[in-house]
N, C-alpha and C positions, 0 to 999 in steps of 0.2 A: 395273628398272634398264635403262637404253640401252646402246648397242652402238653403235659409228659404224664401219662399215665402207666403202667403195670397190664400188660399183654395176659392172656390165661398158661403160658406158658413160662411165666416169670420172665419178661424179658421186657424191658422198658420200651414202650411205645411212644411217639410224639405223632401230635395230632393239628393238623392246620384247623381251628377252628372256623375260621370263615367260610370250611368245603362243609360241614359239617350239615346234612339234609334232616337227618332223623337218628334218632334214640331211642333207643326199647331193652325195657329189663327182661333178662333172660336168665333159667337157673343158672350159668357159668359167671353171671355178671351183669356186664352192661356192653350191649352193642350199638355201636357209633357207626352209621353209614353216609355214604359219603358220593355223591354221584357217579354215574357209569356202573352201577352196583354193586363196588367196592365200601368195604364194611372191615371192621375190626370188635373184635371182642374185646373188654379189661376187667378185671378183677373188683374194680371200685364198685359201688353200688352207683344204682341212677339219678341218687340225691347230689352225693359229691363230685359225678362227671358232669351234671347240670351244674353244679356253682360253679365249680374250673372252667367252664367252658361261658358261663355268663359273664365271668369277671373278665373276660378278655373284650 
């Protein structure tokens, strides 16, 4: 399932949630890492990329 979240440079993000290894809040946001040590930053805080990302 996808995820579309808000990138820190204003630019829509989708996210495979099933890659999805770890989440940590950071001052820019929330980063979403993802194996091979590919990561993305978003704008949302760590509350609402945890629920979007549970509800799938």
């Amino acid at each position: 399932m996808f995820v579309k979240f808000t990138s820190t440079d204003r630019v829509s993000t989708v996210v495979n949630a099933a890659q999805v290894t770890y989440v940590s809040s950071i001052q820019e946001g929330t980063r979403i890492r993802f194996g091979e040590g590919r990561s993305v930053t978003v704008i949302e805080p760590m509350d609402e990329v945890l629920e979007k990302l549970n509800r799938t």
